[in-house]
N, C-alpha and C positions, 0 to 999 in steps of 0.2 A: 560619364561618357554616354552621348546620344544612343538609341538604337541602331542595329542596322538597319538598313533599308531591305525592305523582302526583295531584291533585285541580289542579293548577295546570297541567297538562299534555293538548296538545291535540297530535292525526294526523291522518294520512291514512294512513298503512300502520305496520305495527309486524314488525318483524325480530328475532327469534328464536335465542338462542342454545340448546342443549342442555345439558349437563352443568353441574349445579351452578345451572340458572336455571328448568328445567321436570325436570328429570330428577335422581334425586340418583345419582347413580353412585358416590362418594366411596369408596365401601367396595372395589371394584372398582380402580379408580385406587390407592389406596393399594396393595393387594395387590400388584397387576403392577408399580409404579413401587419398593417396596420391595424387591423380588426383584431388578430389575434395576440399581439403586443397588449394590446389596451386591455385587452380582457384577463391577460395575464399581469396586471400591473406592471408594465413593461415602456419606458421610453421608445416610443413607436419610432423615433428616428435613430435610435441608437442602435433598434433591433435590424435596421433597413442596412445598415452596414457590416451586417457579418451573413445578411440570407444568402446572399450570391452566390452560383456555384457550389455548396453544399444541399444534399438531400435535406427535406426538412426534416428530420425527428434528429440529423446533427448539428442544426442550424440551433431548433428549441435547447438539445445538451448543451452549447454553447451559452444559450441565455437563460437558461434555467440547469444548471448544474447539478443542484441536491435533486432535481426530481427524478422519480423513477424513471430507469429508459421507456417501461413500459406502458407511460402514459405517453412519453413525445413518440412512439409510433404507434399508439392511439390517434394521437392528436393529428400525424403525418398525415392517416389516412385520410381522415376528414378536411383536411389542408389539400392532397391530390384529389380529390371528388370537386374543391370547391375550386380549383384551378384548373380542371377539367372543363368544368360545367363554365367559366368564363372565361370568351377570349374576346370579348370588348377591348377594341385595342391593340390587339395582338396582330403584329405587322412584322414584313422581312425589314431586316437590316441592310440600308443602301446597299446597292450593288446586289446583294446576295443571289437575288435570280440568277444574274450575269455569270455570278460566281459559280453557281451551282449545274450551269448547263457547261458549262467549260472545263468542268472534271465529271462530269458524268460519268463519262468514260475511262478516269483516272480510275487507280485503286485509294478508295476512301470509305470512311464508316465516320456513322454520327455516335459520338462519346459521351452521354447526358445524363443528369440527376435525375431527371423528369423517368417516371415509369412513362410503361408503352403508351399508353389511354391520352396519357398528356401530351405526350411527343406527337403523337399521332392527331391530335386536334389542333395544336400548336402549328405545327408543320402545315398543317390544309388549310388554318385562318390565315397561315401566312403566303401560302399558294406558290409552296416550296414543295422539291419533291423529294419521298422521303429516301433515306440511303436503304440498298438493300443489306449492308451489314450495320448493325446496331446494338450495341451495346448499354442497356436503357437501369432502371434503378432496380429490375428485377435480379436483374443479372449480376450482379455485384453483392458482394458480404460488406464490402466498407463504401462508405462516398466516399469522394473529394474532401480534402487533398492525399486520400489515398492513392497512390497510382492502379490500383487496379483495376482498372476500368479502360485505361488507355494502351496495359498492359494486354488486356483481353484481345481490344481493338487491334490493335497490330500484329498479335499471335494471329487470328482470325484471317486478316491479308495477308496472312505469309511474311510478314517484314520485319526485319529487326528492329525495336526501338528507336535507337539511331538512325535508322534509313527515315525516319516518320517526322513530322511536322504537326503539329499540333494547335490549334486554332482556338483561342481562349479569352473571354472577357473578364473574369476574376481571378482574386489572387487564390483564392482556394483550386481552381480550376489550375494558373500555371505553376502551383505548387505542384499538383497531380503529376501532370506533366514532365517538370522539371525530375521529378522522383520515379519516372519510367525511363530517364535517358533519352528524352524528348526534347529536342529545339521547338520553340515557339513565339507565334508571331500573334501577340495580342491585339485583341479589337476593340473600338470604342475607348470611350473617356477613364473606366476603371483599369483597363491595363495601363495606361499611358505610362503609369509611375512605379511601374512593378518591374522594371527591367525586362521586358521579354527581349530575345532575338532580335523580334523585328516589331515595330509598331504602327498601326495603321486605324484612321479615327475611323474607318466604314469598309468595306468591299468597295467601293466604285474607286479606290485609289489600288489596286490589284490586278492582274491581269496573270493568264497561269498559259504555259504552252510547255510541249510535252517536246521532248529530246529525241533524237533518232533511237538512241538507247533504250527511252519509256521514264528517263529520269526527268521528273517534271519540276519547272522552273517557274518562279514567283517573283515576280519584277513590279512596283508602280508604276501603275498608270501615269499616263503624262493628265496634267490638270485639262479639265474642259475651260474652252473657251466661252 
């Protein structure tokens, strides 16, 4: 059965992921994950299918299993320094501006792997503004698809899980999600086939307007002419 259409969908607060859902970073993420693939004897394209959405020292336990933890958050660090240090490439995700000025004023918070240094360079290459509740990779004892991260998010709003939406490009990401009691409307080409909620290829097919109540409603866009 198709998704719903976000038009079938009703908040109170909306939870935000970065990379890949307002942010396209891809170009970036390939680059660095490619580099460190190879050098770890690793199928670089096979590695490129499980970074998404997890913090990387769980992305590396993924693909290097026997290795100590203590080397893939070693390794993490030097992986956030070198993703820090490049956002060549790094652009909003269609629509996203639009998106982001039009809940300004909602209750929302951004939900990311990315520690602060990287959200925080990410967000400005992208000329996106940043949430002021944030929930970044410091802040968390587990990544994605842990829910704890989303669980934070919405504690932080005042909201209960279920009142919340949650905004996600991977499957790691709407696992999280899904494991806080989260509906979600995935974005881009990687949710397409993950069952979310609702599914939509970018932001410029979304449109958000707030209820007399404060209950905010998510409806597509009609296509442009």
């Amino acid at each position: 059965m198709p998704a719903a259409t976000p038009s079938d969908l009703t908040a109170r607060a909306l939870l935000l992921d970065m990379d890949g859902t307002i942010v396209n970073s891809d170009a970036v993420v390939e680059r660095c994950w490619r580099l460190w693939a190879t050098e770890h004897g690793l199928d670089p394209d096979e590695a490129l299918k499980v970074v998404h959405g997890r913090q990387g020292y769980a992305t590396m336990a993924v693909l290097l299993p026997d290795r100590p933890m203590e080397q893939n958050y070693a390794d993490n660090r030097v992986m956030l320094a070198q993703e820090t240090a490049d956002i060549d490439g790094v652009v909003p995700v269609a629509g996203a501006a639009a998106f982001m000025a039009a809940i300004a004023r909602l209750p929302h918070a951004l939900v990311t792997s990315a520690d602060e240094a990287l959200a925080q360079a990410r967000m400005i290459a992208a000329g996106l503004p940043m949430p002021q509740i944030r929930v970044t990779a410091e802040r968390v004892g587990a990544s994605k698809p842990d829910p704890e991260g989303f669980l934070k998010g919405a504690a932080e709003l005042g909201f209960d899980p279920a009142d919340c939406i949650a905004f996600e490009d991977s499957e790691a990401g709407i696992e999280a999600a899904r494991a806080a009691g989260m509906r979600v409307v995935g974005v881009g080409p990687r949710a397409a086939a993950l069952a979310p909620d609702a599914h939509v290829p970018d932001l410029t097919h979304l449109t958000v307007t707030e209820g007399p109540d404060g209950t905010i409603e998510l409806r597509v866009a009609p296509p442009v002419a």
